[in-house]
C-alpha positions as CSV (number, residue, x, y, z in Angstrom):
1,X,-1.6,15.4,-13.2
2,X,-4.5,15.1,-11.2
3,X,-3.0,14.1,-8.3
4,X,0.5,15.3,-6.6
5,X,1.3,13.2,-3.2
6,X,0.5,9.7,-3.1
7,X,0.2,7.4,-0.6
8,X,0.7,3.7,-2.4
9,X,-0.2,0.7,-0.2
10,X,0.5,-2.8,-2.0
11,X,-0.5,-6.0,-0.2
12,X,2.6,-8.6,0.5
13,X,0.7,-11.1,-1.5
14,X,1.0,-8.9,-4.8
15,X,4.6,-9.2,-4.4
16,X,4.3,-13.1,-5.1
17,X,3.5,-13.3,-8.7
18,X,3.3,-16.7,-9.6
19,X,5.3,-18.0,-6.8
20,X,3.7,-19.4,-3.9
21,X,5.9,-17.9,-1.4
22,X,8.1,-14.6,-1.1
23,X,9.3,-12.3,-3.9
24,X,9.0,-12.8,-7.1
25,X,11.9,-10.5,-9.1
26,X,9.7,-10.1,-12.1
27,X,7.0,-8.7,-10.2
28,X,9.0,-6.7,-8.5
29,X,10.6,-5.3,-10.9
30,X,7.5,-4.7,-12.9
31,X,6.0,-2.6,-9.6
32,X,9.3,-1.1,-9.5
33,X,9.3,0.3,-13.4
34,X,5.9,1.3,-12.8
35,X,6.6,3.8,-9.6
36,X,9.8,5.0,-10.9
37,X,7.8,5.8,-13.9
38,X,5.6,8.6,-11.9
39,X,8.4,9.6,-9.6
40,X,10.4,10.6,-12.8
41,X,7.1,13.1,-13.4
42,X,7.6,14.7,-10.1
43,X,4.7,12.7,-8.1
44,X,5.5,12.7,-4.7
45,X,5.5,8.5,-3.9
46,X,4.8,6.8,-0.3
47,X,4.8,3.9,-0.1
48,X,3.0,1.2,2.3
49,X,3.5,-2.8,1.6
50,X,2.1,-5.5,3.5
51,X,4.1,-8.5,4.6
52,X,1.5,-11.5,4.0
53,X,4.0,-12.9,1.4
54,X,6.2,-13.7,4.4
55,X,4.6,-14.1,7.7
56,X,0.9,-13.1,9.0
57,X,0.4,-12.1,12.4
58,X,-3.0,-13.7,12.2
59,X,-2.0,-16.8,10.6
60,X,0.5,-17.3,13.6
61,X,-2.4,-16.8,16.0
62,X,-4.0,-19.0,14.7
63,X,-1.5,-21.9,14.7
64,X,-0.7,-21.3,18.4
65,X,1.3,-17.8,18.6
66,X,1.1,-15.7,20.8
67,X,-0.6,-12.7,18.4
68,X,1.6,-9.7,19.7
69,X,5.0,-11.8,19.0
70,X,3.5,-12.8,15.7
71,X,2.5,-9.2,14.8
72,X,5.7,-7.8,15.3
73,X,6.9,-10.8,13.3
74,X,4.8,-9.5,10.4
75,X,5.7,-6.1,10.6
76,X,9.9,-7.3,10.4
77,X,8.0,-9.0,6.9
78,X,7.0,-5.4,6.2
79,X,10.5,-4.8,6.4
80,X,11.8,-7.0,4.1
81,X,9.3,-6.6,1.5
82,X,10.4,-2.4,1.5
83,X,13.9,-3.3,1.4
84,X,13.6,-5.4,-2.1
85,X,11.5,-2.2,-3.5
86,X,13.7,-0.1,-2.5
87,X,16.7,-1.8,-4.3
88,X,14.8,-2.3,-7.3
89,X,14.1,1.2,-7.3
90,X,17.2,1.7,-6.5
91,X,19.0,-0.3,-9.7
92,X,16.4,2.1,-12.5
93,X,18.1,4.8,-10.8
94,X,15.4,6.1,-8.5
95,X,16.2,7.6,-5.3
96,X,14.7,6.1,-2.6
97,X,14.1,6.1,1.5
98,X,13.4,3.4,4.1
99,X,11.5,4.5,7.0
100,X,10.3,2.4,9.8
101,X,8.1,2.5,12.6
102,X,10.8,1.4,14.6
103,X,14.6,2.2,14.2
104,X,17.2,-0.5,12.7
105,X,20.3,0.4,12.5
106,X,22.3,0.8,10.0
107,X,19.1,-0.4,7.3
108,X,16.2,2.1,8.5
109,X,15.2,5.2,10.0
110,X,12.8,5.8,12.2
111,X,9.6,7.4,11.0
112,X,8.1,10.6,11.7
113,X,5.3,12.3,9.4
114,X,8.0,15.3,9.1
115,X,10.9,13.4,8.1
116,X,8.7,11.9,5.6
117,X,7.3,14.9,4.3
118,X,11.1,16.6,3.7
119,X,11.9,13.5,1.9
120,X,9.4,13.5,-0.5
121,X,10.1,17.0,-0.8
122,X,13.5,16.2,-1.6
123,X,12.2,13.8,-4.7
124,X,12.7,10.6,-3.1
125,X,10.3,7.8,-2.9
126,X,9.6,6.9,0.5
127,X,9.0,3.5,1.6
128,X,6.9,3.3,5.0
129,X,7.6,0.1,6.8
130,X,6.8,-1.3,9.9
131,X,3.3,-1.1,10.0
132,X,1.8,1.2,12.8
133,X,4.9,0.1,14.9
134,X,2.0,-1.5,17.1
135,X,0.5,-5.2,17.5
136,X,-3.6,-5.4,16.6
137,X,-3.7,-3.1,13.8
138,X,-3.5,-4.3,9.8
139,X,-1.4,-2.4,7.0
140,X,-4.8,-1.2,6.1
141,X,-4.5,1.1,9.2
142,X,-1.0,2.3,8.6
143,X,-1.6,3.1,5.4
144,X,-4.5,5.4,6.3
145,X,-2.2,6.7,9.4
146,X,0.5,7.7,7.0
147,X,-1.4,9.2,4.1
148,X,-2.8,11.2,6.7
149,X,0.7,12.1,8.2
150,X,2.1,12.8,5.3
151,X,-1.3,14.8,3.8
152,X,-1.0,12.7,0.7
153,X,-3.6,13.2,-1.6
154,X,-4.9,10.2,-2.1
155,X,-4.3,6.3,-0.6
156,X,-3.9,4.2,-4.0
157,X,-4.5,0.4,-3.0
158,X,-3.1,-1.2,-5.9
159,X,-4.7,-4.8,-6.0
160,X,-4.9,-7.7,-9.1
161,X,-8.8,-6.2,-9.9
162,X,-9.5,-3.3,-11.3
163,X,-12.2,-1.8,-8.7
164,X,-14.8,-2.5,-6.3
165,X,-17.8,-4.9,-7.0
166,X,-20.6,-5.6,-5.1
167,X,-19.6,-9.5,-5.3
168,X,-16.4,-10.9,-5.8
169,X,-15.8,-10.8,-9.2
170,X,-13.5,-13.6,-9.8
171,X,-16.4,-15.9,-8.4
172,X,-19.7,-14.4,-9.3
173,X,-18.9,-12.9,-13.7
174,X,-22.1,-10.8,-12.8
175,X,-20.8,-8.8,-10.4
176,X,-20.9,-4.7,-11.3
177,X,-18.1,-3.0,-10.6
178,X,-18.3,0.6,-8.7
179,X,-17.1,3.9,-10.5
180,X,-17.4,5.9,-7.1
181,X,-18.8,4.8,-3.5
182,X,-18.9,6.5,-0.5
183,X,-17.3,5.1,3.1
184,X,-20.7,4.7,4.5
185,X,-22.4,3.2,0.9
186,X,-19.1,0.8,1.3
187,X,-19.7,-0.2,4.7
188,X,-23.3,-1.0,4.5
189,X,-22.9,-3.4,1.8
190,X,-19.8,-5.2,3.6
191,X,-17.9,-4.4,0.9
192,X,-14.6,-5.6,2.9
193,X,-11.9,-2.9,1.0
194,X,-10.1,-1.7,4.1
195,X,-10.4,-2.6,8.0
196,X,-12.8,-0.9,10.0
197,X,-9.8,0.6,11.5
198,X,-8.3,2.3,8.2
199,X,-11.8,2.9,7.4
200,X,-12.7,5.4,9.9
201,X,-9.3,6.9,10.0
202,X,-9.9,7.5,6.2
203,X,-13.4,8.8,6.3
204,X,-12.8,11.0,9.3
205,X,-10.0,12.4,7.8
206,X,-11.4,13.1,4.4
207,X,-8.7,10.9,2.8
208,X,-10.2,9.4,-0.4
209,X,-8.8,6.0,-1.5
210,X,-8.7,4.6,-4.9
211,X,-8.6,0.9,-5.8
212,X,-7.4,-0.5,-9.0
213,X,-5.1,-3.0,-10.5
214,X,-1.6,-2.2,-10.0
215,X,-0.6,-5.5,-12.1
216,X,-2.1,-4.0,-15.6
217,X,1.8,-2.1,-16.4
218,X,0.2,1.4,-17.1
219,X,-2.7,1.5,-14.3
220,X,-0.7,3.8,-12.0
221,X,0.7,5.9,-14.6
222,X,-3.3,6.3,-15.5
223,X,-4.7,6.6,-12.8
224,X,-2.2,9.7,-11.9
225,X,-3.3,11.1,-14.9
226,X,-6.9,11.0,-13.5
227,X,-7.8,8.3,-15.9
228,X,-11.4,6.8,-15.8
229,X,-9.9,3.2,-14.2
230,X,-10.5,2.1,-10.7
231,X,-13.0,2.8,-8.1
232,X,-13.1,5.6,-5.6
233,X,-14.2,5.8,-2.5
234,X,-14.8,9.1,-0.4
């Protein structure tokens, strides 16, 4: 295995499949398969999800929320969206933990990088949820805050293509796809992968982070495995 500790960050959306709104069991199930399938090999899973398939903070800006009530709002979606993972971990038999950025009693615990760490010690997958547990700052940026936390070795940002191109490749079919970039080639191009937020946090921190399609079943197994799929930036 090439790498140990992971910290996997899926978007909301990804949990939508076909539908145009919420969670959509199949794919969910299919993400679930997939992680159990590498926790069962002893990889130490995090786990980061977004919340976009149920509320964006932005989105509620933007129709006349006030942003800090509507970020919170996202990060309860964040929520949500770990507690149907977790289940459907749960159901294949896979032990699993909800952490949060802020306490819920009785259906989350409140995070700290140690807890974290002695949980995936323990051989659970940990679900990270909540965001950063603070308004202005993306899932992008708690993913990078975690992985760090948690001295994962790698942030996997499972997405539905299988890199980084230097055009968007489901509008331009000439677009080349990336084996390797660095933070810096990334960011002068405007290739837009992370925040700026997660970005630095990532870069400063040495934490390399590997994009490639989570919905291919397989891809994560492979990509474990060090596999040639993806792109990775460092």
């Amino acid at each position: 295995m090439k790498f140990k500790r992971v910290l996997l960050k899926l978007s909301g959306e990804s949990l939508m499949g076909e539908k145009q709104y919420g969670i959509d069991p199949d794919r969910l199930h299919e993400y679930a398969l997939q992680i159990s399938e590498i926790a069962g090999q002893g990889v130490q899973t995090a786990i980061v999800i977004g919340g976009g398939n149920i509320y964006r903070g932005l989105q509620g800006a933007d129709e006349g929320m006030d942003r800090v009530q509507g970020d919170y709002m996202g990060m309860l979606a964040t929520v949500i969206n770990s507690m149907a993972l977790q289940a459907a971990l749960e159901k294949l038999g896979t032990r699993a933990k909800l952490l949060s950025s802020f306490a819920i009693d009785p259906i989350t615990e409140k995070i700290s990088g140690k807890k974290a760490v002695h949980y995936l010690n323990e051989a659970y997958v940990v679900l990270l949820s909540g965001g950063t547990g603070n308004p202005f700052f993306t899932t992008d940026t708690a993913s990078a805050l975690r992985a760090i936390e948690i001295r994962a070795d790698v942030i996997l940002k499972g997405t539905r293509v299988d890199g980084v191109y230097n055009d968007d490749p489901e509008k331009n079919p000439q677009a080349v796809k990336f084996d390797e970039i660095t933070f810096d080639e990334a960011y002068d191009n405007g290739l837009k992968i992370m925040d700026m937020t997660a970005f630095t946090l990532c870069k400063e921190n040495n934490m390399p982070v590997l994009v490639f399609d989570m919905n291919k079943p397989g891809n994560l197994k492979k990509v474990i495995a060090g596999d040639k799929i993806g792109t990775i930036i460092r």
